[in-house]
C-alpha positions, 0 to 999 in steps of 0.5 A: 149195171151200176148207177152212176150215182150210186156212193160205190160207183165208179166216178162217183166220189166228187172229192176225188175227182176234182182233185184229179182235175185240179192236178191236171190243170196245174199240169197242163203245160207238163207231162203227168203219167197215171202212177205220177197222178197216183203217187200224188193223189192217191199213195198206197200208203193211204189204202185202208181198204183192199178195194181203196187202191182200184178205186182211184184207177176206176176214177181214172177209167170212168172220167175217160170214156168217150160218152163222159170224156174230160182226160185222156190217158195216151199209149204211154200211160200219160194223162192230159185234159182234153181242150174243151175241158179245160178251165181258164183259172189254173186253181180252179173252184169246185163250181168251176170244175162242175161246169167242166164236168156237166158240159162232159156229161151233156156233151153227146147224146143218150138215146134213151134215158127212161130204160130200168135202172138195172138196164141202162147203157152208160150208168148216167141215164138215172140222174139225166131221168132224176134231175129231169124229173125234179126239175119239172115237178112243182115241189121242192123250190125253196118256198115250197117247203118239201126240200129234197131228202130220202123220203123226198126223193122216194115220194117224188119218184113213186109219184112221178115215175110210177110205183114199181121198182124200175127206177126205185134207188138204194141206200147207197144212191139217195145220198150220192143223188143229192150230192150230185144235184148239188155238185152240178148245180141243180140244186142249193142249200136254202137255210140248211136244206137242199132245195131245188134251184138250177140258177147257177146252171143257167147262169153259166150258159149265158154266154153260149146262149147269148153269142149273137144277139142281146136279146132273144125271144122266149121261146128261142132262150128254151130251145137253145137252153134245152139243147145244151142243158136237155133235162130243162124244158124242151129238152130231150131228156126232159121229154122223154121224162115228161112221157114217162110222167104223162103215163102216170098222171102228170099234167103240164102244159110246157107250150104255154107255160114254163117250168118252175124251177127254170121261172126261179133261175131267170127271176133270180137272174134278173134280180143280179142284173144279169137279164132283163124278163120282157113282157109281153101279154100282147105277144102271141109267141110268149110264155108264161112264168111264175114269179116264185114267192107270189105265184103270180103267173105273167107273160113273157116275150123275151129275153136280153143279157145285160152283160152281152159282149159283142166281141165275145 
């Protein structure tokens, strides 16, 4: 089966999709029907190649199926956002439209993430495993100068997931992988090279993770973070990752001590003053973190959000 990732895959063109879900979301208080959206998006006219026409249709087909849902095509051929996914800004931004799009990936479930690449179910299962595996490896943050290109990706890989071809990627998916890890947020540009940085991802759950309470402990912030997001610490996808990882050698105590590139969101967070990291060396429940240039390893307690809305 195709990786989803994958340049020639279906759903996969980033460009394309955003301008369907911009053209939705003008639209939502109209009706748009699928030969409308194509003569707006994607005219005949501007096929080069034979297969340029099923393309945009595949589009249409991939972002509808319930596992990734983000429109909904009706009997009468008539494409509509579904609720959850609709933005609140009609003109909405790239990075808004990638916060639809990782909520409809992580939405339901996948059972399981670690099968070969050519066994996978859904297409996702090898960027669920990519991003988990990146995410846990202490090597390509932006201070620690092995930024994320093919030979990155490659070595990285064969490190982690082992040295057989089970989850090897081609030509066509080292650059659609990159792409995504910047789309959805997992990873910036640092001076020009990609880097692994999920800040903007956590950010962006703030508000779902802090609906209650200001304050949270440590250890309650990662279960709920790795609930909604699970490639991050504690999550599912990222424990079926690690194990795969353990197999081959990886070492790493996520009980006692947190993930790097999680540690390098919530430090760049509270420098926004977005939240406030409690201390707590004398806190039998918290957990340690690096501060990212120095290394220096402290202990956390808890978390508050400044920006906490009690009316939210």
């Amino acid at each position: 089966m195709a990786v989803f990732f994958n340049t020639t895959a279906q759903g996969s063109h980033i460009g394309t999709l955003c301008l369907i879900y911009r053209v939705l979301r003008r639209a939502t208080d109209k009706e748009i029907t699928v030969d409308k959206l194509k003569a707006l998006c994607a005219p005949d006219t501007l096929a080069r190649k034979s297969n340029h026409k099923t393309k945009f249709q595949d589009m249409l087909t991939f972002w509808g199926k319930d596992f990734h849902k983000i429109w909904s095509i009706n009997e009468d051929g008539k494409l509509s956002l579904i609720p959850d996914h609709v933005t609140k800004n009609p003109n909405p931004t790239p990075e808004e439209i990638s916060k639809v799009v990782r909520s409809a990936l992580f939405k339901k479930p996948i059972e399981t993430i670690t099968t070969a690449k050519n066994d996978n179910k859904y297409t996702t299962e090898p960027l669920f495993l990519c991003l988990s595996c990146f995410l846990a490896c202490e090597a390509h943050g932006p201070f620690d100068k092995v930024p994320i290109n093919k030979s990155a990706i490659v070595s990285s890989l064969r490190e982690r997931l082992g040295t057989g071809t089970d989850y090897a990627l081609n030509e066509e998916e080292f650059s659609g992988l990159i792409e995504w890890m910047l789309f959805l947020g997992f990873a910036n540009l640092n001076h020009g090279d990609v880097v692994i940085d999920p800040t903007r991802v956590v950010k962006d759950v703030l508000n779902e993770i802090f609906c209650l309470k200001a304050t949270l402990p440590i250890r309650e912030f990662i279960n709920k973070i790795g609930h909604l997001i699970p490639v991050f610490d504690g999550g599912d996808y990222h424990k079926q990752t690690i194990l795969l990882m353990k197999s081959n050698g990886w070492e790493y105590n996520y009980d006692k001590k947190m993930s790097s590139s999680l540690s390098l969101a919530l430090h760049r967070l509270q420098i926004e003053n977005l939240i406030t990291l409690v201390p707590g060396s004398d806190d039998l429940d918290s957990i340690e973190m690096d501060e990212p240039i120095s290394m220096q390893s402290k202990a956390i307690a808890a978390i508050t959000f400044r920006e906490f809305n009690t009316n939210a």
